[in-house]
C-alpha positions in Angstrom: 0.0 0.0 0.0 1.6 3.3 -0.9 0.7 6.6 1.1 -1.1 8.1 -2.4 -3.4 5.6 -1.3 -3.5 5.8 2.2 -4.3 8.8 4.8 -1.7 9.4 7.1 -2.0 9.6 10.5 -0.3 12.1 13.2 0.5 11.6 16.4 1.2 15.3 18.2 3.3 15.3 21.6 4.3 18.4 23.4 7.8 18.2 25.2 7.8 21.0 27.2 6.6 24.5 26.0 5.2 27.4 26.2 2.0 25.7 24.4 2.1 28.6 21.6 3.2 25.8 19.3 0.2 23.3 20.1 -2.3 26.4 19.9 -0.7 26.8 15.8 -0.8 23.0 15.6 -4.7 22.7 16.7 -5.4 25.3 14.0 -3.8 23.4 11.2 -6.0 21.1 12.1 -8.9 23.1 12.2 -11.2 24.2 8.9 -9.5 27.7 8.9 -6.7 25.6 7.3 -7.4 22.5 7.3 -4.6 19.8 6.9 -7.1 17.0 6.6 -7.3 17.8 3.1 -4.2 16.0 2.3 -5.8 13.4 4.1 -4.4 13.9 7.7 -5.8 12.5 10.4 -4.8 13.1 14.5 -4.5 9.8 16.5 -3.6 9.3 19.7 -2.0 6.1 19.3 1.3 5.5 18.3 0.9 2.6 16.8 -1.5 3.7 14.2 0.5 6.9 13.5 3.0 7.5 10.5 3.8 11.1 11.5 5.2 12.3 15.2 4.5 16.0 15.1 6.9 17.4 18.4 6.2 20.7 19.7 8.5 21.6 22.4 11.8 21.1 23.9 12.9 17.4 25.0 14.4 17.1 28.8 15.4 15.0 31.5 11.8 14.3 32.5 10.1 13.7 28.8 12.9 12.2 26.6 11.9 8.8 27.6 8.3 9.3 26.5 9.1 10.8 23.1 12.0 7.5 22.6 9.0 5.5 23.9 6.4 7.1 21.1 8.8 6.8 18.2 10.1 3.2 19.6 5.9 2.0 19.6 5.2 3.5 15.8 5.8 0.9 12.8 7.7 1.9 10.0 7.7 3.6 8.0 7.4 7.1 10.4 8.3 10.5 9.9 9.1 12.6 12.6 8.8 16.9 12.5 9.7 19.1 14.8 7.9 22.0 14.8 8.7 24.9 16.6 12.2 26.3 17.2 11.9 24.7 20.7 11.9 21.3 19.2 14.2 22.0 16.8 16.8 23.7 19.0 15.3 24.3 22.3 14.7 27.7 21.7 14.1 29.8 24.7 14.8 27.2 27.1 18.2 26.3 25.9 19.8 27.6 29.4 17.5 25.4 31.5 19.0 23.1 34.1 17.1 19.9 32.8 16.8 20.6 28.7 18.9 18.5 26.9 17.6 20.1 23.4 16.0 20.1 20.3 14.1 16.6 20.0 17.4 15.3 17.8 19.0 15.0 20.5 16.3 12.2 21.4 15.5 10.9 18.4 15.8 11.4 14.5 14.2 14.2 12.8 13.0 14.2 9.3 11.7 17.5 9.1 12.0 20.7 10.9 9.3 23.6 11.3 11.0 26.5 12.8 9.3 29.5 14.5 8.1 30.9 17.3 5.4 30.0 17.8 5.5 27.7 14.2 2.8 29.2 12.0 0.3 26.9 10.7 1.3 27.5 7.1 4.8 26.2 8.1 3.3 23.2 9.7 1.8 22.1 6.8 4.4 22.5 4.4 6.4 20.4 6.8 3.4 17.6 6.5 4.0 17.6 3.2 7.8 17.3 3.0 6.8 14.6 5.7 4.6 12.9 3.4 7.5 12.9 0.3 9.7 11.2 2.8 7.3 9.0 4.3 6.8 7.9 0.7 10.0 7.3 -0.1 10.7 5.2 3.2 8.1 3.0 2.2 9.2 2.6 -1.4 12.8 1.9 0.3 10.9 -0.7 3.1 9.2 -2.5 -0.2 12.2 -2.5 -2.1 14.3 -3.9 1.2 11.4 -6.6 1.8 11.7 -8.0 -1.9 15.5 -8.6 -1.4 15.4 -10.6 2.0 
């Protein structure tokens, strides 16, 4: 099954921020402009998700959750961050417990900087997310028909 065919699903986690991010990412979800049209749809289940959408910086206290998140999705995944606290810790860089951007947890595909990330810039990151997802799977089929 190729992802032209299928309707990717997005799993959203917020690090640790100052929520600004989230607000941007619930209205690119909303009809105002409306990511579902590419066929997106928000799950709260990592195990049905293809996308993991991370708002926020990762830290002592969360960057077993957002390992444990991307550890429970099947591949092919994409993961965004989106915001420039989850793509460099932003604000919070100085804190006593941030380790950083979520790279330093995990690997990023795709990176939505701003603050807070508009939703314009969300969605074009869903998109370049759903290139690469595409091209993971074509690189998963390709790998499956030579074992």
């Amino acid at each position: 099954m190729t992802y032209a065919t299928k309707s990717p699903w997005v799993i959203h986690y917020d690090g640790s921020s100052c929520n600004g991010c989230d607000i941007e990412v619930l209205a690119a979800l909303c009809p105002g402009f409306d990511v579902e049209r590419f066929g997106i749809i928000n799950t709260g289940n990592p195990k049905h998700a293809d996308i993991f959408l991370v708002t926020g910086s990762v830290n002592e206290q969360n960057i077993s959750v957002v390992q444990e998140i991307y550890n429970q999705m099947v591949e092919p995944k994409v993961v965004i961050a989106c915001g420039i606290c989850a793509c460099s810790a932003g604000i919070f860089h100085d804190c006593y417990n941030v380790i950083g951007g979520v790279d330093k947890a995990i690997p990023v595909d795709v990176y939505a900087p701003g603050c807070a990330v508009r939703p314009e810039a969300i969605i074009d990151a869903v998109v370049q997310g759903l290139g690469i997802l595409e091209e993971k799977s074509k690189a998963l089929q390709e790998q499956k028909k030579g074992a």
